[in-house]
C-alpha positions, 0 to 999 in steps of 0.5 A, a space after each residue: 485449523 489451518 484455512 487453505 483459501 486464506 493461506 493461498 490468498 495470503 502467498 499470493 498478495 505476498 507475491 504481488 506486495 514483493 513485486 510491488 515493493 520492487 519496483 517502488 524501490 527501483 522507482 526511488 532510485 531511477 526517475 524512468 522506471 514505470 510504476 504501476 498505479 493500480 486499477 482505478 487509476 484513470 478515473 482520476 484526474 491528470 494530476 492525481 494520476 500523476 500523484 499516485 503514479 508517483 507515490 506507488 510505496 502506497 500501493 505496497 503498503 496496502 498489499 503487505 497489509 493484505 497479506 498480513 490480514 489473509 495470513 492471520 486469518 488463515 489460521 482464524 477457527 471457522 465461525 461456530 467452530 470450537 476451536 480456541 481462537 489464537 491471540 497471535 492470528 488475530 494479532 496479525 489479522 488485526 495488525 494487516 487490517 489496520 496496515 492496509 486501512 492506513 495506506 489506503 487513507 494515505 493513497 486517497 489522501 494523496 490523490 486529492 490533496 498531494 499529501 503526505 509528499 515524503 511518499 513521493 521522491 525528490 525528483 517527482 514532487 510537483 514544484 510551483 513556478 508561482 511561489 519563489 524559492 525560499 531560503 533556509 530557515 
């Protein structure tokens, strides 16, 4: 038994994780693209503002687990139903829940202690002017 509501919500967080995912990408490429932080960005300080404004591959990560748990769950039996549950639906359901659980920790971690910084790209990591320079090795 298909769910219609969670099937609808799955097209459209999979319409908003592509768009998401586009302008991460051009982000990458071109330092002057806008990104889109999300909404509760400006409760933030400057530079967790500026920390999630730059690391918006976090933001895709959370709305492709999104899908993924409404698309699994699309296909979930009703609770009390007796339909038999499928492995695959809940395979899928438990994979986006756990997507989206470790982007979020990773968007939260981000903002308060700037890691993990390979979410970021070359030209929007913070440098600090008090610590020289080191060497290879």
């Amino acid at each position: 038994m298909t769910s219609w509501t969670a099937l609808t919500g799955a097209v459209a967080f999979a319409a908003f994780s592509a768009r998401s995912w586009m302008r991460a990408v051009r982000y990458w490429r071109d330092p002057t693209v806008r990104t889109s932080p999300g909404p509760l960005w400006r409760h933030l300080g400057e530079k967790g503002q500026r920390r999630l404004e730059s690391g918006s591959v976090l933001n895709s990560v959370c709305l492709s687990g999104l899908t993924l748990l409404f698309l699994g769950g699309a296909w979930l039996p009703a609770a009390g139903s007796p339909g038999a549950r499928s492995p695959v639906a809940s395979g899928v359901a438990a994979a986006g829940l756990i997507v989206f659980l470790l982007g979020l920790v990773a968007q939260l971690s981000l903002v308060f202690f700037g890691r993990p910084s390979f979410v970021i790209p070359e030209h929007a990591r913070e440098t600090r002017e008090d610590q020289p320079n080191r060497g290879p090795g």
